[in-house]
N, C-alpha and C positions, 0 to 999 in steps of 0.2 A: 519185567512185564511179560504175561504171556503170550503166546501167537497171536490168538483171538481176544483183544482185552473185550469187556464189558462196558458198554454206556446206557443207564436209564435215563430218559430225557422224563418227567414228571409232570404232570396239572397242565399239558400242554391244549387246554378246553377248545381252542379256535384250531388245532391243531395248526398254526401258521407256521411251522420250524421245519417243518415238511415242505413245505410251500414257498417260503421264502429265501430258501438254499441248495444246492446241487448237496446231498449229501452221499453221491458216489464215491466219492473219492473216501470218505470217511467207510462207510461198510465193505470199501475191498480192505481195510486194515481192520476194522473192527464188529463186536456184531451190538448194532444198537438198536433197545427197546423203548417203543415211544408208548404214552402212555394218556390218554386224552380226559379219562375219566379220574376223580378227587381221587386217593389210594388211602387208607388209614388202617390202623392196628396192624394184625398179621396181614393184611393183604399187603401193605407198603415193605412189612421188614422183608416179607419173601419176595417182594419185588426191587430190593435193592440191597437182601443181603449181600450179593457178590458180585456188586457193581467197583468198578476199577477209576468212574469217571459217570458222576453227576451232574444233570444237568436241569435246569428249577426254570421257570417262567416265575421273576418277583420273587416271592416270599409266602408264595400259595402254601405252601408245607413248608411246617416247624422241622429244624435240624439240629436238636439240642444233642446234649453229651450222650440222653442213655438212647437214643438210635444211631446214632454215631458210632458209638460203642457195640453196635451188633452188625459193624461194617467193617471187619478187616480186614477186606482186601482196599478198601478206597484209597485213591492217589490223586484225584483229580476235585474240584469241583468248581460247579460254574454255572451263575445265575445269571438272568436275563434284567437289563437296566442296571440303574443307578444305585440301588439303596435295598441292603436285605434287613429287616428284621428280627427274622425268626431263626436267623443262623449262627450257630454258638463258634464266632471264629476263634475265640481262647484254645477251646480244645481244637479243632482241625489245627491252631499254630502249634500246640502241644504236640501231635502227632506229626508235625513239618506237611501239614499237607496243604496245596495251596491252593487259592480261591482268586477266580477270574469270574468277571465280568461282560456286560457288552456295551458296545455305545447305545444310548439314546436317545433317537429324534425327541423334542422337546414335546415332552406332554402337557406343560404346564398349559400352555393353552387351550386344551383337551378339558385337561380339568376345570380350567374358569370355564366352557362352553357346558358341559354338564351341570356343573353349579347353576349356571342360569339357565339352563333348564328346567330342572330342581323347581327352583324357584317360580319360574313363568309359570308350570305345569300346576305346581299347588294356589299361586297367587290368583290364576285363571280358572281355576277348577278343569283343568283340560283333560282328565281323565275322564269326567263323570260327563263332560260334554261329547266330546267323543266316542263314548258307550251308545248316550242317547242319540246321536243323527246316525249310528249305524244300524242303532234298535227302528231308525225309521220313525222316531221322534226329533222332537226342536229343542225345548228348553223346560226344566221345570218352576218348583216354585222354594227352590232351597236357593242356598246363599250365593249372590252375587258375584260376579267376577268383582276385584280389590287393583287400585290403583297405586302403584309404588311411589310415583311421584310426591315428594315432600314428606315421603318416608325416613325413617332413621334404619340405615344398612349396618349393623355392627358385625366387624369382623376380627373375631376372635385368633389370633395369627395373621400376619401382615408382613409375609414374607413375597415373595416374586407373586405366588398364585393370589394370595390376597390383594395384594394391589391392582392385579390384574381386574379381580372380580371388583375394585373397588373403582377402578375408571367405570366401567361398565353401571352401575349402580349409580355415580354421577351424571354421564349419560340418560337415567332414567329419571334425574332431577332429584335424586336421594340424597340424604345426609349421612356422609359416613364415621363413624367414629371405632375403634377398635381399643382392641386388649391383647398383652401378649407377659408373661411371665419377666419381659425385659426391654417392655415398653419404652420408650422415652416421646417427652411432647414432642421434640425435634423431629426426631422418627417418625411419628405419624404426621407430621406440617408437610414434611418431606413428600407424601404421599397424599397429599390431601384430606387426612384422617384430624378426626380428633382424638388424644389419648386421654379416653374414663376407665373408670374401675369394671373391674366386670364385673358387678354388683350394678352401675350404674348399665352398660352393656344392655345385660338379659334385661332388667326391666324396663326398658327404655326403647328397645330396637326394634319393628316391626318384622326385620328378616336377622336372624343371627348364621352365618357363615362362620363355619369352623375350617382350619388354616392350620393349623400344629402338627407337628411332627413328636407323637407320643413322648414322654421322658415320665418320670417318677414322681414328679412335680405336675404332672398336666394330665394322668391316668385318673380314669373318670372324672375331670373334671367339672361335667355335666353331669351332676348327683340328685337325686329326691329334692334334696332341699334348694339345690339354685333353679333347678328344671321349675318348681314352682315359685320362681320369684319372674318367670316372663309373661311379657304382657299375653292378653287370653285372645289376641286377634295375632299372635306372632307363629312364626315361622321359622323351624329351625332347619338348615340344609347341612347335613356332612359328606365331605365328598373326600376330606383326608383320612380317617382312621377312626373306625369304631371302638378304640380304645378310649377314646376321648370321653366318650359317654358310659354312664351307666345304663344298658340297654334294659335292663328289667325295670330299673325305675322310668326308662323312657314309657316302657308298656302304660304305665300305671299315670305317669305325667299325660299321657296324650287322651287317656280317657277321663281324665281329670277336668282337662280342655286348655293345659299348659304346658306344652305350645299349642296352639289350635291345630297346625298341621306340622308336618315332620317329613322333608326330601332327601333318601338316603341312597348312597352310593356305594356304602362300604359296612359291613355285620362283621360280626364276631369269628363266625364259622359258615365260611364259605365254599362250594356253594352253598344257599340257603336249600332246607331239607322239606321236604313237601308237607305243606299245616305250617308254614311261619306265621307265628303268630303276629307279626306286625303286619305282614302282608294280607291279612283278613280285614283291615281297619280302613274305611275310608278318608279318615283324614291321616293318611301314610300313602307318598307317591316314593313308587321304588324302582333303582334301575341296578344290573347286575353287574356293581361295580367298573362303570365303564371310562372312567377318568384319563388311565394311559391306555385302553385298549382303543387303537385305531391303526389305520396302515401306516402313515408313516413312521410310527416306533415302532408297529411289528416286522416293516421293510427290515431292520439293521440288528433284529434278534437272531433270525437265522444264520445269516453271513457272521454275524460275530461269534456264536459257538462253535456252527463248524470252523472259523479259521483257529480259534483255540484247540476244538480237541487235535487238529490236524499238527498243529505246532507241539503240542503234548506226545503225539504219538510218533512225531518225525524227529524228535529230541530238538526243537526251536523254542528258543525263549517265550513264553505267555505275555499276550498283550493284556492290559487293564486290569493287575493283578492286585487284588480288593485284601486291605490287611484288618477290615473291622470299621 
């Protein structure tokens, strides 16, 4: 290790890592560059060719083999929360380098509250209302606020956050029923759900909540042809992964008028670039990705990298060390 190693800390957009940790102690051993704004092509490889000890907020930046590969001095790396993605742990185990994590206050609550956001926001028209009493207008003569109650809630995944949103949606006097690639009736009884097909699902649901944690099996699951089998007064919210949908067909599905509206939390390629073209469409309510983004998970992100790189650089075992 050299005198001075190198730390790039990455996509840190709230800069809260600065914020939420003394990192004195860390810059009298090391010299670390924080980095607030997206970094891609050459600007990322020259910003972490000769990084010693990485540091990610999530899975904002992809870490596959061939930029990995134009990092030979890396030793270190360490993402913020529970779950990365985009990061090719095969090859970092190929090269013995290892991957630490941090704790996570619980977002999942986070995420059902934007979910029904999402949702209140499109079911109420609350943007376009909003516009108008600040235009110093009232009301016009376009479509109605929609009443959830004796609604059918399908939620597509019915994992912790799914159920979550699915009390909540009971609460609204909804009827919930879901789908997930390993369903069972018990499973959704268990939750108050009923388990249909997603074919039954989409065309049956006034609000569809997606809930999945991508796999190979559930990559654009939401395609042209199931996008047009939901009802034309329906509602689709994604607040887990824009993987799950096909996005270009969403374009073509929402002007179609199926789904009627579309609540999203998470794109393809973040952040979104100035002219998204979904964000042009009034029936598209959109928020920037804000699921786990709040204080108390961003409290335990700073404390937990810097107690890593410090243990890394004072030769102490890594706490919460992530094998994939």
């Amino acid at each position: 290790m050299s005198a001075r190693p190198k730390v790039v800390v990455l996509d840190d957009y709230e800069d809260s890592l600065r914020r939420t940790a003394d990192w004195a102690p860390l810059q009298a051993k090391a010299d670390v560059a924080f980095h607030t704004q997206r970094l891609r092509g050459e600007q990322l490889v020259s910003a972490v060719k000769d990084a010693e000890a990485i540091v990610l907020i999530r899975d904002r930046t992809p870490f596959k083999a061939d930029l990995l590969a134009k990092m030979p001095k890396l030793k270190l790396f360490i993402f913020t929360g529970g779950r990365n993605t985009q990061l090719d742990f095969a090859e970092l185990a190929r090269r013995g380098i290892p991957v630490a994590n941090t704790e996570m206050s619980d977002s999942k609550p986070a995420t059902c509250e934007i979910t029904w956001t999402l949702i209140l926001a499109a079911a109420k028209r609350l943007e376009a209302y909003l516009a108008m009493v600040r235009r110093g207008q009232w009301r016009d003569a376009g479509a109605l606020p929609q009443v959830l109650k004796g609604q059918r809630l399908g939620l597509v995944g019915f994992g912790e956050i799914g159920k979550m949103v699915g009390n909540v949606g009971k609460a609204f006097g909804m009827e919930l029923v879901t789908w997930s690639p390993h369903m069972s009736a018990e499973r959704a009884a268990e939750g108050g759900a009923k388990s249909v097909s997603l074919e039954e699902l989409l065309a049956t649901s006034k609000v569809v909540s997606l809930h999945l944690v991508p796999s190979e099996a559930t990559r654009k699951l939401l395609d042209a042809k199931r996008l047009a089998t939901m009802r034309a007064d329906s509602i689709l919210v994604n607040t887990a992964r824009s993987a799950l949908v096909d996005m270009k067909a969403l374009e073509a599905a929402l002007a179609a008028g199926r789904p009627a509206v579309a609540g999203l939390d998470v794109y393809d390629d973040e952040p979104l670039a100035a002219g998204y073209e979904l964000a042009k469409r009034e029936n598209v309510v959109l928020t920037p990705h804000l699921g786990f983004v709040n204080d108390p998970v961003f409290a335990k992100f700073g404390p937990g990298v810097v107690e890593n790189l410090l243990n890394w650089l004072e030769g102490r075992p890594l706490v919460r060390v992530v094998t994939g």
